[in-house]
C-alpha positions in Angstrom: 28.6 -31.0 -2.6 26.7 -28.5 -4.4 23.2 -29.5 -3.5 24.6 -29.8 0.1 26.1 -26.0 -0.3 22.3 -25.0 -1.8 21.1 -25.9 1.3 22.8 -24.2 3.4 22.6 -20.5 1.6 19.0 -21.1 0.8 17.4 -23.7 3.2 18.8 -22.5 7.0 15.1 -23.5 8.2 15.3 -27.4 8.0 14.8 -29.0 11.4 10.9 -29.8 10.5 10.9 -29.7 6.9 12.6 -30.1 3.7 13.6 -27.8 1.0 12.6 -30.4 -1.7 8.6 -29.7 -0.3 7.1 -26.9 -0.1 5.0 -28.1 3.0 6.0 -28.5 6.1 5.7 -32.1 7.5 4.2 -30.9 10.8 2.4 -28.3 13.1 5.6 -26.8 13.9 8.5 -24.9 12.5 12.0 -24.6 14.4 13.9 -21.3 13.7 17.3 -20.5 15.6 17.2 -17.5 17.2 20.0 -16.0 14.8 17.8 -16.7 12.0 14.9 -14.9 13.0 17.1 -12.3 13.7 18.5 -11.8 10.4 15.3 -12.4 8.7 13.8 -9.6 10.1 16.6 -7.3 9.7 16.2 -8.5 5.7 12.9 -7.3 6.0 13.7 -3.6 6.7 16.9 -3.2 5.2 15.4 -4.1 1.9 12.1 -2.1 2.3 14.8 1.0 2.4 17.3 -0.5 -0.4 14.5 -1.1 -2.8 12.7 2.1 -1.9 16.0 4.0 -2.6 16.2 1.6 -5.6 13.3 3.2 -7.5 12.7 6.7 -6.0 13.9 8.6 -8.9 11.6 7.0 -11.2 8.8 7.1 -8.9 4.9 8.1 -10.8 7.6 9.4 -14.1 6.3 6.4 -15.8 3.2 6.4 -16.0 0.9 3.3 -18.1 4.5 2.6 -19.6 7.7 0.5 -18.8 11.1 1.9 -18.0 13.5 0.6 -21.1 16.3 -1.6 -19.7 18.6 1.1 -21.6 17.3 3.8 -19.1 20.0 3.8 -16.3 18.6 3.5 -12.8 22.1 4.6 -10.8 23.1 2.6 -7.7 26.1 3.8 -5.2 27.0 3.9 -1.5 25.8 7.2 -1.3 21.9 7.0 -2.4 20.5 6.4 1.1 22.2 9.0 2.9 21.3 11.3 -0.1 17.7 10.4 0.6 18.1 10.7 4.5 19.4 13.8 4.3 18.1 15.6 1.5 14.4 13.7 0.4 13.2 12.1 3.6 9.9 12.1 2.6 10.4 9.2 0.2 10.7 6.6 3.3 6.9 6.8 3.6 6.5 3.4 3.1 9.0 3.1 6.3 7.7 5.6 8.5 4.4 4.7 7.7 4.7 1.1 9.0 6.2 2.6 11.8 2.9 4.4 13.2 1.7 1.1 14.0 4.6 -0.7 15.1 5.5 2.3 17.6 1.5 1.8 18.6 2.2 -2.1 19.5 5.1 -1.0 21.1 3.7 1.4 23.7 0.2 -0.4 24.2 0.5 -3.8 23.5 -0.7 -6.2 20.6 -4.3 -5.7 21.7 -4.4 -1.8 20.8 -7.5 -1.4 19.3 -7.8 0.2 15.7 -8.9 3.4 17.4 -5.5 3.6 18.7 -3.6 3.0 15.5 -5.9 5.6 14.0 -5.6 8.2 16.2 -1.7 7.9 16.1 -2.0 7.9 12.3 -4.4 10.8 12.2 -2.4 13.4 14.3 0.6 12.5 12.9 3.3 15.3 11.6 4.3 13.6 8.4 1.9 14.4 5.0 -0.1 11.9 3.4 -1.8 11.3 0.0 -5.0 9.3 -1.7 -6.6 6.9 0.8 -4.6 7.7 3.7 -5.5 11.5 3.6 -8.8 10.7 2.9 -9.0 8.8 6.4 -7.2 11.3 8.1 -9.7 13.4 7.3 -12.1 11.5 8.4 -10.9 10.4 11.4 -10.2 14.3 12.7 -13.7 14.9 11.8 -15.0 11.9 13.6 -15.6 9.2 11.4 -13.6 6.6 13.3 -12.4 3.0 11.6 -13.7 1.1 9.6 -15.8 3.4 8.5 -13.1 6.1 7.5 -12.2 3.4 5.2 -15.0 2.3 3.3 -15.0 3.4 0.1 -18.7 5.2 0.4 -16.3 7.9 2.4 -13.2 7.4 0.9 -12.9 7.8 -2.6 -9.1 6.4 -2.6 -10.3 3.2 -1.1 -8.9 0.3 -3.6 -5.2 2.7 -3.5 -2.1 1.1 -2.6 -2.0 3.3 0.7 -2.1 0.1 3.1 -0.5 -2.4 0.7 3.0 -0.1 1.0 3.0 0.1 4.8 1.4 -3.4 5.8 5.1 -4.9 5.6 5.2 -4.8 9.8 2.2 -7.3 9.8 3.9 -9.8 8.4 7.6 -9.8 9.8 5.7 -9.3 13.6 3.9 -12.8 12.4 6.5 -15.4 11.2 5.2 -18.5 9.8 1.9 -17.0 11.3 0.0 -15.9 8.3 -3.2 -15.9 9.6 -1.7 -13.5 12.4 -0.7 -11.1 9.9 -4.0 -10.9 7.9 -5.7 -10.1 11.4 -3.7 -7.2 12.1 -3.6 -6.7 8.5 -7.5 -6.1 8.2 -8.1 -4.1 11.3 -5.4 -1.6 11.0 -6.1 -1.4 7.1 -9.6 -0.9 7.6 -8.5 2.4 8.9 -7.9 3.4 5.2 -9.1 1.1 2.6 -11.6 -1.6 1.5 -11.9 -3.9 -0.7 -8.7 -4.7 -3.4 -6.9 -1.5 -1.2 -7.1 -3.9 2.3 -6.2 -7.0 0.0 -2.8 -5.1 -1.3 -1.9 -5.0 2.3 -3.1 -8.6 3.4 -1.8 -10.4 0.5 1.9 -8.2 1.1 2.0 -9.2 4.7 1.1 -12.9 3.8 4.3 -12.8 1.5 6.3 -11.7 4.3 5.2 -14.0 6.8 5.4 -17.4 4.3 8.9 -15.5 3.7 9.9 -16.6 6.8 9.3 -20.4 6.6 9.7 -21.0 2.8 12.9 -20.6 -0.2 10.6 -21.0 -2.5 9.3 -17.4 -4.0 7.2 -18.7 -6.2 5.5 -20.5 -3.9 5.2 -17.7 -1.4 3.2 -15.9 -4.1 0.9 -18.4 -4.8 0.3 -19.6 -0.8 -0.4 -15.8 -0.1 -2.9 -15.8 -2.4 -4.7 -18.1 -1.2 -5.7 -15.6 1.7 -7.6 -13.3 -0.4 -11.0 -13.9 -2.1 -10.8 -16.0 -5.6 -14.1 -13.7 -6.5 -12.2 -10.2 -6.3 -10.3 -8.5 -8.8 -7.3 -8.3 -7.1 -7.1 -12.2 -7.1 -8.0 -12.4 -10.6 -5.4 -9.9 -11.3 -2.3 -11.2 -9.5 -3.8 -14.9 -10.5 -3.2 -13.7 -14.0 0.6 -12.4 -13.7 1.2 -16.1 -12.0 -0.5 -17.6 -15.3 1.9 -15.7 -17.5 5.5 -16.3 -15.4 3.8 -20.5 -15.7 3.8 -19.9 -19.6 6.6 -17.9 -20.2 8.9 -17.3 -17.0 11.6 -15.8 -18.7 10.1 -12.6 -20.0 8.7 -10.2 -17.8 7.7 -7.9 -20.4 5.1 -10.1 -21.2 3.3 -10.2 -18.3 3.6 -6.6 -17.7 1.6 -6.7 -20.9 -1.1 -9.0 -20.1 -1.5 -6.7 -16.7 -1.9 -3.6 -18.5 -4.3 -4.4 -20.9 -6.4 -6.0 -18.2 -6.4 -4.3 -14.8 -5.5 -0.4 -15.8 -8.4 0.7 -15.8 -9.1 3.2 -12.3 -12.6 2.8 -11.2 -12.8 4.4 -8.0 -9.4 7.1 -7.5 -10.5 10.1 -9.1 -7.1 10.9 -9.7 -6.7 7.9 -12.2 -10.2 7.6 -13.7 -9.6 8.3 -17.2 -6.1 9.6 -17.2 -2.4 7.9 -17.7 -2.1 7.7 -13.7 -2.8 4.5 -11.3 -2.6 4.2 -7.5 -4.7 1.4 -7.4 -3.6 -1.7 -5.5 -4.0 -4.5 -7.9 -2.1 -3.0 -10.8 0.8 -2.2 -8.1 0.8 -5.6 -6.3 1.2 -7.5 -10.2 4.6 -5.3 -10.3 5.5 -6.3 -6.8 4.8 -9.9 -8.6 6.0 -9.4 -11.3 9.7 -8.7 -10.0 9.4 -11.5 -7.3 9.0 -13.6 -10.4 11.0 -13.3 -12.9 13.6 -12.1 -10.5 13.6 -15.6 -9.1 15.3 -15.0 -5.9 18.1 -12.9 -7.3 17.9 -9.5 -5.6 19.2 -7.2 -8.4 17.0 -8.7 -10.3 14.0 -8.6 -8.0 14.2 -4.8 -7.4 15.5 -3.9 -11.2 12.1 -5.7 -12.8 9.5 -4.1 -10.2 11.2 -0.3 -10.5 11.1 -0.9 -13.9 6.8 -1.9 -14.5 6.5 1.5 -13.7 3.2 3.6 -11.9 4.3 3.5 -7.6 8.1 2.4 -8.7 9.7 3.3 -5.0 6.6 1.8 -3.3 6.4 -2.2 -5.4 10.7 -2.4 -5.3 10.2 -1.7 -1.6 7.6 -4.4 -0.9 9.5 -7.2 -3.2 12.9 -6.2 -1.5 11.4 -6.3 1.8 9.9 -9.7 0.9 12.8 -11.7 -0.9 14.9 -10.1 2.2 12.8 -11.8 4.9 13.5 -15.0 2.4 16.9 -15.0 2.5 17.9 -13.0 5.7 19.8 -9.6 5.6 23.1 -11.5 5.7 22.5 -12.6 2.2 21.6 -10.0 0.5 24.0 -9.0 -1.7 26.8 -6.8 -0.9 26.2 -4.3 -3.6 22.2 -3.7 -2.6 23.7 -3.3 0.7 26.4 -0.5 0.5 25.6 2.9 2.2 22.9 1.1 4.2 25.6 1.4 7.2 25.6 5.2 6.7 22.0 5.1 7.9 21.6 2.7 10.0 21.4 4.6 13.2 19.7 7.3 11.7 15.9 8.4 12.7 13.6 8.2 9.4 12.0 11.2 9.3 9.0 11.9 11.8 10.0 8.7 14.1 12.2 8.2 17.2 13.2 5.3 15.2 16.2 3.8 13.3 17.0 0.9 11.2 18.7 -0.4 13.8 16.1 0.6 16.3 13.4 -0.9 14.4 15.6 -4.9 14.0 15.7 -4.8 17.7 11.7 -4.0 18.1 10.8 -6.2 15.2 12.7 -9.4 16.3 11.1 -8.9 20.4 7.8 -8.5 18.5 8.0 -11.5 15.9 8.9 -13.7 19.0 6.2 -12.3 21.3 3.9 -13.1 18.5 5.2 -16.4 18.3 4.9 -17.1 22.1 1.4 -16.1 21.8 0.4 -17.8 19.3 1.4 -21.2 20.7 4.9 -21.3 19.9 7.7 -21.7 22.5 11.7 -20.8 23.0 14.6 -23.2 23.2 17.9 -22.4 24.6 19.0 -21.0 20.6 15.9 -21.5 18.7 11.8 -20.6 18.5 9.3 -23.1 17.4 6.6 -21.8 15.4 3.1 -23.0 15.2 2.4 -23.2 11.4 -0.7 -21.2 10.5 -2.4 -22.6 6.8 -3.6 -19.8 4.8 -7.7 -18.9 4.9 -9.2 -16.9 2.9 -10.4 -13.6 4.4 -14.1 -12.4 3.7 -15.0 -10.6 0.4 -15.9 -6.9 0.0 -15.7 -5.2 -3.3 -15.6 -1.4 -3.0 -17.0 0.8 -5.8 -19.6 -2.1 -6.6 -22.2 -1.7 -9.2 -20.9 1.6 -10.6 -19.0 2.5 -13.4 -17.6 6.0 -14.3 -18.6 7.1 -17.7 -17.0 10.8 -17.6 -14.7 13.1 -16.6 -15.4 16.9 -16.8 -12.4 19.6 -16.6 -14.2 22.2 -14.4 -12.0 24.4 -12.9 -14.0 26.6 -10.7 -12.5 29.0 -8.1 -15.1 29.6 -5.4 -14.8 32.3 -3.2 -17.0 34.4 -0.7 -17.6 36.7 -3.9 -19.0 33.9 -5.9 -22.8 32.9 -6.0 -22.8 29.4 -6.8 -21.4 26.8 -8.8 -23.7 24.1 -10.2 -23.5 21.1 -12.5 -25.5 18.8 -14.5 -25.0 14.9 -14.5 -26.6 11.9 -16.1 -25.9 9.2 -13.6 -25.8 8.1 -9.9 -23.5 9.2 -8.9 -20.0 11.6 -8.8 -16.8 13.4 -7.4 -16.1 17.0 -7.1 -11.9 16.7 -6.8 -10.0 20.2 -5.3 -8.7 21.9 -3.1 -9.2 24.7 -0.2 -6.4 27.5 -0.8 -5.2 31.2 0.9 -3.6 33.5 -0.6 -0.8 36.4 0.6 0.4 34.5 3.3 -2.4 34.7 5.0 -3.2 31.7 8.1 -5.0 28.8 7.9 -8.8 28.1 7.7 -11.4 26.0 7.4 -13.7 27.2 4.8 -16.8 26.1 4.4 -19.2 25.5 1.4 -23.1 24.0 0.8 -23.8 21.3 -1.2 -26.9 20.8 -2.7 -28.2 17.9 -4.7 -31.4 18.5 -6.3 -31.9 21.2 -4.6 -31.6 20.1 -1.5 -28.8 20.1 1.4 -26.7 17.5 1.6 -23.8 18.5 3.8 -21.7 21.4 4.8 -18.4 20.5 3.3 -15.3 21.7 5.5 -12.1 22.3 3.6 -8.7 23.0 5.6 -6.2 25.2 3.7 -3.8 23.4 5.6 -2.2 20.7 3.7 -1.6 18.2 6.6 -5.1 17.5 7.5 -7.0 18.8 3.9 -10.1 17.0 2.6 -8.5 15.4 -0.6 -11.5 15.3 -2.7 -14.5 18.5 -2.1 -17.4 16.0 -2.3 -18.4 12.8 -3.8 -22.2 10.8 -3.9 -22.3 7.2 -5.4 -26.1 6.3 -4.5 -28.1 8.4 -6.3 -30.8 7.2 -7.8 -29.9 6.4 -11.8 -30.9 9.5 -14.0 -30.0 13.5 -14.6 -29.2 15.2 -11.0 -27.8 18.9 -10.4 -25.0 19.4 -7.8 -24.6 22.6 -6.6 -22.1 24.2 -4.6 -22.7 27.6 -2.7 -20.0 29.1 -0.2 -20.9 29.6 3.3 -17.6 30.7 4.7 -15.0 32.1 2.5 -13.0 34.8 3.6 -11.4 37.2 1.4 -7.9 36.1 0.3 -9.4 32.6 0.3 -10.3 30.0 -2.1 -12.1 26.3 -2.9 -11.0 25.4 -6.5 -13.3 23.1 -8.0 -10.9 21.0 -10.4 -12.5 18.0 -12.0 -16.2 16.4 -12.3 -16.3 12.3 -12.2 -19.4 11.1 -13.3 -20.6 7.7 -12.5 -23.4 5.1 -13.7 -24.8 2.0 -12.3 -25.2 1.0 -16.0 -22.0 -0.8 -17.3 -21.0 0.8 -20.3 -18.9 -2.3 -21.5 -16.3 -2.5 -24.2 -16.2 0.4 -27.2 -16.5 -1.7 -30.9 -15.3 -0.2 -33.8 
């Protein structure tokens, strides 16, 4: 009686497989139509619970755990506190719901262009890679290029891994699906370990569909990205560690931290106690899908507690173990409040919770109908999609940064010039355009020279919705002493560029320090 019960909390998708394999017997997959349903509503409930889960906590530990005696408070109000009072933490929501609202209105075939432009002229604000690409796409560098990390410093950040959760509960079963969408809207972005966050996420959530078995879904959503990439080495190392000791987490938080830390490309991270980077983020993500083995408290608790993007990772492994086991199993206590917010818009969106489960179950069958699959009278059949492995790109290849230089310049129409030596190939200038006195926005403008000659006039919007997140960067110079200098063009009185930090980088590896 209870293996029979098992089955039925844990195992609802049996008509064409077993829950003792963990491969179907054939082509197809059968899914009731009420199943679909609630696996999808598990999707984006728990995107929001674990989100809310972990928001107080969020970039406060940084390159260290959060003790278990460090209380992490749960009630029926924290989601309409959030809602009401810190909307802004539902990025990873309202995010996914650019693109989703794009599929809506134009159809599954929208090119990237689309999803970009949407993204671009959006009202909400944006960070790291996805600023970066805004950016660059209101300036005219269109996907993938606004991506790559030759013109996106932020390129390997999490920015696509946290909102790529819609690619995979559009593509149930479908994983191959998912990593198609997944690597031509991410493209907009990221590259490299930044677009493999986001394909290796919506893999999980499509396998989540078909599959009990987390453990499994980990390691068959691997199998989509790259073996030769860090990110696979990286997330194939947290599986290693749960295989020789799954009962402490701790330990594999370890192991990740001593090897994948390190920030090569974000100049925000490189050098300091701070990490955006995909890879480290996705081994949380792991990490509590792990050793939470498919209890939710659990789940959430271990990824809020690995620290760095601790609203972001809870989010993605909630979303994910939510898929698995459908939002009518998810426990009671994760899901109090949630009703309170339901039918509310997240911020910037025409869109609800409740909105969203009605768009993401037409789209997950519309998918399936056009991948192959067909409807019964109370069920879907899925064609199965094996895993392949998507291409391999590496961003930030063959350069290593070897220092970081507190500058902090203000330059203004007053000033003459700033200039700076470095012994390398390459480098970023981090800041920021500012006014002063309340004055109206601008663009201002400055010259950069390398070696005495112009490179580019760099345009900095005060504004902060559509800023340039980084003044200037260069990563294929040739190896040896350069001088950047940085002359205003058009600063106005009252208005500033502030010139914060100097990343240096070198095509020579400078390995491991001995002592």
């Amino acid at each position: 009686m209870k293996k029979i019960l098992k089955v039925i909390i844990w195992c609802p998708i049996i008509v064409l497989f077993s829950c003792n394999t963990n491969k179907p017997a054939l082509d197809e997959i059968s899914i009731s139509k009420a199943e679909l349903s609630d696996k999808v509503k598990g999707g984006w409930a728990g995107q929001v619970i674990g989100c809310t889960y972990g928001g107080p906590t969020e970039f406060r530990w940084n390159g260290t755990m959060i003790d278990d005696y460090v209380p992490i408070h749960w009630d029926d109000e924290r989601m309409l506190w959030y809602y009401e009072n810190s909307p802004g933490l539902y990025d990873d929501v309202y995010m996914d719901l650019t693109f989703v609202d794009v599929f809506e209105k134009y159809g599954f075939d929208a090119p990237d262009s689309l999803h970009a432009l949407a993204f671009a002229h959006a009202e909400y604000p944006l960070w790291h890679a996805n600023q970066a690409a805004r950016y660059n796409i209101l300036n005219g560098t269109m996907p993938p290029a606004s991506g790559h990390w030759k013109n996106n410093p932020h390129a390997d950040d999490i920015d696509f891994q946290i909102e790529a959760d819609f690619a995979g509960l559009m593509s149930p079963g479908m994983v191959n699906s998912a990593t198609e969408i997944a690597e031509k809207i991410g493209h907009i972005m990221n590259y490299g370990d930044g677009i493999y966050g986001g394909i290796f996420v919506a893999s999980m959530y499509s396998l989540a569909f078909v599959y009990n078995d987390i453990e499994f879904i980990v390691k068959e959503a691997l199998k989509t990205i790259p073996v030769e990439s860090d990110f696979y080495q990286c997330i194939a190392g947290v599986i290693e560690c749960y295989k020789r000791n799954p009962d402490d987490w701790k330990a594999a938080w370890f192991e990740a931290q001593k090897n994948w830390t390190h920030d090569k490309g974000c100049p925000d991270g490189v050098f300091v106690p701070f990490n955006i980077d995909a890879k480290i983020n996705a081994a949380y993500i792991v990490i509590g899908l792990l050793y939470g083995k498919g209890e939710y408290g659990a789940t959430i608790d271990i990824s809020t507690r690995c620290g760095y993007d601790s609203d972001c990772n809870p989010a993605n492994a909630a979303g994910i173990l939510g898929t698995m086991i459908g939002y009518s199993n998810i426990p009671g206590y994760w899901k109090q409040g949630i009703e309170k917010v339901e039918s509310m818009n997240f911020k910037y969106t025409e869109m609800s919770l409740n909105r969203v489960y009605e768009i993401g179950y037409r789209h997950a069958v519309e998918m399936i109908k056009r991948k192959g699959g067909s409807e019964k009278s109370d069920s879907y059949v899925i064609k199965y999609q094996t895993p392949r492995t998507v291409p391999l790109e590496v961003g930030f290849e063959g350069i290593y940064p070897t220092e970081r230089r507190s500058v902090n310049n203000r330059l203004t129409g007053q000033s003459k010039e700033f200039s700076y030596e470095i012994d390398g190939c390459g480098f970023v200038l981090s800041g920021y355009a500012a006014v002063q006195n309340n004055q109206s926005d601008e663009v201002l403008e400055a010259d950069l020279y390398i070696d005495n000659n112009l490179v580019e006039t760099i345009k900095m919007p005060t504004s902060s919705l559509i800023r340039k997140h980084d003044i200037a960067w260069k990563y294929d110079l040739p190896e040896g002493k350069h001088f950047i200098q940085l002359t205003p063009k058009r600063i106005p009185a009252d208005y500033h560029i502030t010139v914060r930090d100097l990343i240096v980088y070198s095509s020579k590896d400078p390995g491991k320090h001995t002592y």
